[in-house]
N, CA, C and O of each residue as an XYZ file, in Angstrom:
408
protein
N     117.364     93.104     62.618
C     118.207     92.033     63.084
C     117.371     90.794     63.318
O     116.142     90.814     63.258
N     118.073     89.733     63.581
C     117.253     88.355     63.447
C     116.976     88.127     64.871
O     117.690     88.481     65.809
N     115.785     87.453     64.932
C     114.776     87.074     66.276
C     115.380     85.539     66.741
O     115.401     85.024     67.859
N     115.970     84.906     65.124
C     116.109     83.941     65.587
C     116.452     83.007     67.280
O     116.583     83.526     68.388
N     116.512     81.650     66.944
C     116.574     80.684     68.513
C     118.036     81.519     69.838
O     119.197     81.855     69.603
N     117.355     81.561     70.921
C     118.160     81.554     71.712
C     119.863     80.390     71.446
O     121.007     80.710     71.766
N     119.498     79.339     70.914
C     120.764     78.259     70.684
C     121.611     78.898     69.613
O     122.807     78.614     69.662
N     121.226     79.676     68.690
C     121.675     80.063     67.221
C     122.873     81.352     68.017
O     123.807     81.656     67.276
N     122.855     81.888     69.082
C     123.405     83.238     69.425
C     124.646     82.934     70.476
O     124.743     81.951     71.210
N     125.704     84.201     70.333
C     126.644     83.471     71.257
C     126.046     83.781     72.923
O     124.980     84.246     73.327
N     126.883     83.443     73.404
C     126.604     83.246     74.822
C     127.825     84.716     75.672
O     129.023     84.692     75.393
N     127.401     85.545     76.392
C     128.365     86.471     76.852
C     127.956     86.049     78.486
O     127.056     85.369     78.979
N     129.016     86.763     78.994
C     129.010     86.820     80.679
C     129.227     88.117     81.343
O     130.334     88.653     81.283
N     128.141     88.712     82.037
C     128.229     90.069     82.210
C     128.781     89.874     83.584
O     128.670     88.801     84.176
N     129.418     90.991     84.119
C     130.018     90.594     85.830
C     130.029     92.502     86.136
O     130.402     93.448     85.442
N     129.429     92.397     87.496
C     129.746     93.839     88.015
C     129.330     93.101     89.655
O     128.735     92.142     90.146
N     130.415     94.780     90.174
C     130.275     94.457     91.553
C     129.363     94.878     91.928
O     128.868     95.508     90.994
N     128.557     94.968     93.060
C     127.560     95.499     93.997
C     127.483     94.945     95.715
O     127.471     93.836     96.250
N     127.453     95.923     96.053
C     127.225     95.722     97.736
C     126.212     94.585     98.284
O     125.154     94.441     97.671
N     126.444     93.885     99.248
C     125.233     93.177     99.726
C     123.998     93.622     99.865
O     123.747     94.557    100.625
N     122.819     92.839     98.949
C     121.789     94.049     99.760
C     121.006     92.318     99.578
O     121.266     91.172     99.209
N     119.743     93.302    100.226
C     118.405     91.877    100.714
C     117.814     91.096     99.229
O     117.809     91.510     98.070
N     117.424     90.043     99.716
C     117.341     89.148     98.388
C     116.203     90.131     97.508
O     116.338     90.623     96.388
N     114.955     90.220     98.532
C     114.088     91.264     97.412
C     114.395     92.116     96.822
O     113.754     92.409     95.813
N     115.801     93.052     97.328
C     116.170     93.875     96.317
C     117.149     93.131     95.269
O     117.274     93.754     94.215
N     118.014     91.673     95.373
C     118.387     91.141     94.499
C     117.478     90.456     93.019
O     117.802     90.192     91.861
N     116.128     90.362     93.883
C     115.259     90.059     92.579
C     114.901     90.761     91.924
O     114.841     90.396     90.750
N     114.434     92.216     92.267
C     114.231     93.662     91.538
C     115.244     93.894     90.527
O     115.062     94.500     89.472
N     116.770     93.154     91.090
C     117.620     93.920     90.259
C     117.498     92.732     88.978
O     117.715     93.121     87.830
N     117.133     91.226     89.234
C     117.370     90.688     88.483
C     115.914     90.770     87.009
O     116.137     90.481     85.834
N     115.150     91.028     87.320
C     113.806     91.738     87.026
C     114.100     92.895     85.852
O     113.908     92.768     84.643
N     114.576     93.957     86.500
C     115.809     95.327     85.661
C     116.056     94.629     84.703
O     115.271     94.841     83.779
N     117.140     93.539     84.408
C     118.119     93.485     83.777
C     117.036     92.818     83.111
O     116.373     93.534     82.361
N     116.616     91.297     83.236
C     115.471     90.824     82.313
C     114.298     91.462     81.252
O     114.004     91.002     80.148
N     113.596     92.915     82.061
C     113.045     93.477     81.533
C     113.633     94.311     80.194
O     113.216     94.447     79.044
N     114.767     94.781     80.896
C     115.724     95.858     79.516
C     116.216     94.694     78.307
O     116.348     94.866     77.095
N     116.424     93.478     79.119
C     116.802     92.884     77.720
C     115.682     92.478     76.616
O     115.828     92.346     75.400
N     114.359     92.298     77.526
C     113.159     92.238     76.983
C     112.807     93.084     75.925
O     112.264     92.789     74.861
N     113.284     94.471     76.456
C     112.752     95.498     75.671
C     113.386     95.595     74.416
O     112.831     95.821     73.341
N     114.740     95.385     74.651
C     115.691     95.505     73.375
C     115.571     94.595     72.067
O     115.950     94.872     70.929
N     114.921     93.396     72.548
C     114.217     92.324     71.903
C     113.238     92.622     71.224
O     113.105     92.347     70.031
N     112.401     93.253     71.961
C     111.041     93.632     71.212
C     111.439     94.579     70.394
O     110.695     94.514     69.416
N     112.585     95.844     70.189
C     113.013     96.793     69.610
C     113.685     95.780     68.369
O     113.640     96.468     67.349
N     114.136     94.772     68.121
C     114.659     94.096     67.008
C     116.154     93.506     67.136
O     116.871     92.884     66.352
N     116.330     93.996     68.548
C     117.827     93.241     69.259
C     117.610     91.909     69.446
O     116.589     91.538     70.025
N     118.667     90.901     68.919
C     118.235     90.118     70.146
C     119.295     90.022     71.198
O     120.514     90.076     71.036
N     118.793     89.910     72.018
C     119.475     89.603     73.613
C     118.232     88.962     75.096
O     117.208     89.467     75.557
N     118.824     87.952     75.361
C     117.983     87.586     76.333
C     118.983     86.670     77.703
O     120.067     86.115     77.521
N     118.114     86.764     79.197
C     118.736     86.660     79.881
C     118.710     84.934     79.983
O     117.634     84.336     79.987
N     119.718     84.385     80.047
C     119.919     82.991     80.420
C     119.845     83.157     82.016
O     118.714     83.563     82.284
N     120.380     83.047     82.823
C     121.012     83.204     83.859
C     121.505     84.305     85.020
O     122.503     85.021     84.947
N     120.618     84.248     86.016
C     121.647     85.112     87.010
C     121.997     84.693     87.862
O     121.228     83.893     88.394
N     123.249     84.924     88.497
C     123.740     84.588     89.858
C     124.276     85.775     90.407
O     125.037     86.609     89.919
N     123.510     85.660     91.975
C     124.485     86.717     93.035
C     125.350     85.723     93.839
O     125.026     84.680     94.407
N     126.553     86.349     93.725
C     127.728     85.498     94.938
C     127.981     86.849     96.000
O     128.944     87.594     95.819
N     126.548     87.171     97.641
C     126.898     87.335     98.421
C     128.041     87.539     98.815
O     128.322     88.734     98.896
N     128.681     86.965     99.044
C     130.005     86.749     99.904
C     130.830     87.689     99.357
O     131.358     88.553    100.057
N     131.056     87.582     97.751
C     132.096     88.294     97.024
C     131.620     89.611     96.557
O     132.307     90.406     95.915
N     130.606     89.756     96.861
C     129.543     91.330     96.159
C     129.684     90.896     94.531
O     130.284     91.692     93.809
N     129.320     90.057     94.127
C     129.486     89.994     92.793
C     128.629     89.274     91.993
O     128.398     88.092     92.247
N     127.926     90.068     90.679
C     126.522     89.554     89.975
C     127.169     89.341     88.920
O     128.059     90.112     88.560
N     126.760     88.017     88.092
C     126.869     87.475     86.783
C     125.592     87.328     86.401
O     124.629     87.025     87.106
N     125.637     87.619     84.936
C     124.656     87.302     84.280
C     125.081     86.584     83.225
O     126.226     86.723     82.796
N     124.211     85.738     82.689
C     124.337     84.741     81.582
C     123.666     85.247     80.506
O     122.463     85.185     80.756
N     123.942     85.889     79.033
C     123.222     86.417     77.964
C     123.469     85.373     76.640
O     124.560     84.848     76.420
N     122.250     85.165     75.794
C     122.632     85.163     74.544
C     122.269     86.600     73.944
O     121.611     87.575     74.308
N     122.898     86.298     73.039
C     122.864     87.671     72.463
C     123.820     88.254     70.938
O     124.936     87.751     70.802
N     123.446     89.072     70.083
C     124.258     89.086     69.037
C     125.190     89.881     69.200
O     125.820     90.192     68.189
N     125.489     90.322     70.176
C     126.966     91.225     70.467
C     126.817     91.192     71.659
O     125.884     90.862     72.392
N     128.356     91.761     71.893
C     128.224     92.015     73.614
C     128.126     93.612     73.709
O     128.271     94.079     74.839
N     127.917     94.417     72.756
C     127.645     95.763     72.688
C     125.970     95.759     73.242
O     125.547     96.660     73.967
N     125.166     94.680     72.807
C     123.876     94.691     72.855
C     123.731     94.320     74.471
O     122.626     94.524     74.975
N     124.967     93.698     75.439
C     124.938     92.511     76.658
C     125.172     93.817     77.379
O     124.911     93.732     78.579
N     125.670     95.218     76.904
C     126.139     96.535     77.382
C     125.394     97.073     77.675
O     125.250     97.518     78.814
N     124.321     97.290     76.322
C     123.300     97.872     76.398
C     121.814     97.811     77.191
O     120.995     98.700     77.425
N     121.826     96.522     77.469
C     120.643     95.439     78.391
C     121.188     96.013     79.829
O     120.473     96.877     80.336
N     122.142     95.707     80.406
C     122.831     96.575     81.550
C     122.631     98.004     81.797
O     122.121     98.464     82.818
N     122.963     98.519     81.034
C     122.607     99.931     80.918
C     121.266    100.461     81.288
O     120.911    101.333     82.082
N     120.602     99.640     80.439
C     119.108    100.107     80.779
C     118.479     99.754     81.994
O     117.395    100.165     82.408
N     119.515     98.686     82.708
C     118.624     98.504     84.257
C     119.536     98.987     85.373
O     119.735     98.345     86.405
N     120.005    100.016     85.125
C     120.740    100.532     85.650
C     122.228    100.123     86.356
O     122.785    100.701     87.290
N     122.746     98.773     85.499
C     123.713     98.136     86.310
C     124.780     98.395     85.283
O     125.051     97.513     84.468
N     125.212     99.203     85.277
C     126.909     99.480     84.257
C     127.638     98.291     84.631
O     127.842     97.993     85.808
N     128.093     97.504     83.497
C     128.755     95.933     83.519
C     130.101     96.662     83.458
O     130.424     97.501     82.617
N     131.248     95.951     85.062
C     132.252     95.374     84.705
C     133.253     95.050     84.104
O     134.434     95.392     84.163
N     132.581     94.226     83.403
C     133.314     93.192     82.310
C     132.286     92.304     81.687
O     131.407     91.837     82.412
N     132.317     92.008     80.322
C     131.412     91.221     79.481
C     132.974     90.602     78.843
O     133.979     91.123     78.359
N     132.421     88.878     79.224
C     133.376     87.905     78.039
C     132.461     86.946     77.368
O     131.352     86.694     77.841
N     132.842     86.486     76.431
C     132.177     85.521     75.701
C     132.502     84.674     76.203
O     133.694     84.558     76.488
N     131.412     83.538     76.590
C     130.894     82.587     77.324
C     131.127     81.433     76.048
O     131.148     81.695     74.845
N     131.307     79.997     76.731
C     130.654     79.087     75.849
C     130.396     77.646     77.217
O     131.122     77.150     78.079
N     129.107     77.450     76.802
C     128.568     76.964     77.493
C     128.093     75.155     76.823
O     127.841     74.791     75.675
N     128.147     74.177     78.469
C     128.238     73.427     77.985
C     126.433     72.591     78.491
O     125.797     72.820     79.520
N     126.066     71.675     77.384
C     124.387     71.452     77.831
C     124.831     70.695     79.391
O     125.873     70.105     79.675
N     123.821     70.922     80.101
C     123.461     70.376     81.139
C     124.012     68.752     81.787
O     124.119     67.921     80.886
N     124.207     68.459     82.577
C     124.319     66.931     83.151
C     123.087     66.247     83.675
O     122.467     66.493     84.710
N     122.829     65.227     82.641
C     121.150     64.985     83.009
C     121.135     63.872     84.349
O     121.905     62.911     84.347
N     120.541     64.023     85.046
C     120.124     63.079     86.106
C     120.840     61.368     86.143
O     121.539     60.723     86.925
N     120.129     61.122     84.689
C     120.782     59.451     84.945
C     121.973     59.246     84.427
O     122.333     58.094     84.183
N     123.183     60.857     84.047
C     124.087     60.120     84.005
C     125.025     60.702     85.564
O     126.204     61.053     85.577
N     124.467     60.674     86.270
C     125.275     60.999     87.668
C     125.092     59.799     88.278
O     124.059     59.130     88.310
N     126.736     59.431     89.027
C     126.907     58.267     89.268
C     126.079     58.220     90.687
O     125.991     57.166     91.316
């Protein structure tokens, strides 16, 4: 499969619930998921992590993937032990740069 650019791949959104726990164990988990997608990469997948967010309040982790399937956004989960939710295809828009905020 192709290595090609992170920009070239679609964009998915992984979501699962999880209990509150302490930020160090929120970085471990975010670490997991980075590493497995790492690995799958180096195996000839591509998938890599854009993005994570924990929303505390709601017990609820998103992750931001490119990636060439969302079978592969399944599989990256899997391996860090976080069974996804729900995966949707994302489309994402570039950034708001500094000088154009009023």
């Amino acid at each position: 499969m192709s290595q090609g650019s992170t920009a070239s791949r679609s964009r998915y959104l992984a979501e699962w619930y999880q209990p509150a726990m302490p930020g160090a164990r929120l970085e471990q988990t975010a670490a997991r998921i980075g590493q497995s997608a790492a690995e799958l990469s180096a195996d000839g997948s591509a998938v890599h992590v854009l993005l994570t967010l924990f929303m505390p309040h709601d017990e609820v982790t998103f992750c931001l993937f490119a990636a060439e399937s969302p079978a592969l956004v399944e599989q990256a989960c899997r391996g860090a032990s976080m069974p996804v939710s729900r995966i949707t295809r994302a489309i994402t828009i570039p950034e708001v740069t500094r000088q154009s905020l009023p």
